[in-house]
Legacy VTK file of the C-alpha trace (Angstrom):
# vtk DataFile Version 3.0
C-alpha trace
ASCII
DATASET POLYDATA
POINTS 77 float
64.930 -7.785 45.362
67.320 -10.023 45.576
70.541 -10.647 42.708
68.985 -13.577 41.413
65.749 -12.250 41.143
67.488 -9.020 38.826
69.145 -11.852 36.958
65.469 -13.259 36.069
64.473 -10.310 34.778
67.265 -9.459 32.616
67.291 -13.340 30.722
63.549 -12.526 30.647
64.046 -9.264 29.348
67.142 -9.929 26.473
64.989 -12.953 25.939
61.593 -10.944 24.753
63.952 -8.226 23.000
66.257 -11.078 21.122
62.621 -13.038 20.256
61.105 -9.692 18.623
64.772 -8.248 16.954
65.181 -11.710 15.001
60.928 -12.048 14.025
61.721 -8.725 12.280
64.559 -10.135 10.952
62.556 -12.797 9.500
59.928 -10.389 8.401
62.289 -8.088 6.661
64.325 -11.457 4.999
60.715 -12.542 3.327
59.311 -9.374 2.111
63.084 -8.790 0.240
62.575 -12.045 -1.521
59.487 -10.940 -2.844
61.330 -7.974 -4.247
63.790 -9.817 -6.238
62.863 -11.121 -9.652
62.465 -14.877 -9.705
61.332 -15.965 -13.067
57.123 -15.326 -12.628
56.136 -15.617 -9.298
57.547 -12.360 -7.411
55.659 -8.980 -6.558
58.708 -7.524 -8.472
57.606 -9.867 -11.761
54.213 -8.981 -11.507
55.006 -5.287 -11.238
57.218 -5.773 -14.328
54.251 -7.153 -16.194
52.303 -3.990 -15.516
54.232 -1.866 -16.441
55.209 -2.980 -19.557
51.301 -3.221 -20.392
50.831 -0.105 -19.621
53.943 1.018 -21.904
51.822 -0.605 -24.663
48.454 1.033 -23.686
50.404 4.245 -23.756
51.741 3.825 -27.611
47.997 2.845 -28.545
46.507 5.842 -26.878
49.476 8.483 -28.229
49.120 7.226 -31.303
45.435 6.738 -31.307
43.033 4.064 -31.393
41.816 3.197 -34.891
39.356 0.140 -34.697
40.227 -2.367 -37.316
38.007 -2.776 -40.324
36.128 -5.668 -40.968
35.071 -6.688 -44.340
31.027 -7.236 -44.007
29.613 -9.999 -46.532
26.727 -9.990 -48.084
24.228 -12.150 -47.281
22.316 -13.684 -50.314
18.593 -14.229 -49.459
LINES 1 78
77 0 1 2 3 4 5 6 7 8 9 10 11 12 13 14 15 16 17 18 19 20 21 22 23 24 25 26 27 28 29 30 31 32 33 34 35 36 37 38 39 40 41 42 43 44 45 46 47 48 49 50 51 52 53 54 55 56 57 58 59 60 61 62 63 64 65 66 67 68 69 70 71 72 73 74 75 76
């Protein structure tokens, strides 16, 4: 082979391995943002929304559930 073939093959090469290093950049850049608290619409909000529900399903259950009373009426026939 001759030098300017090897030279093909190593721009070919870097090229592929530059291509896939910054898509996992990308990747990694996107899926942070989604990790970071942005006012409603983030995976971490969401998460933050469960968990406080389930806080408040935890102090219902440990303190147990009593069923409110309703007042019946009569009916008059």
């Amino acid at each position: 082979m001759s030098t300017n073939e090897w030279a093909g093959i190593a721009v070919a090469v870097t090229t592929i391995v530059a291509s896939f290093a910054g898509s996992v950049r990308w990747l990694v850049k996107h899926y942070l943002t989604e990790l970071k608290p942005n006012s409603g619409t983030s995976l971490r909000d969401s998460i933050d929304r469960l968990e406080s529900r389930v806080d408040d399903l935890f102090l219902i259950v440990s303190r147990g559930y009593e069923p409110k009373r309703t007042v019946s009426r009569s009916r008059k026939k």
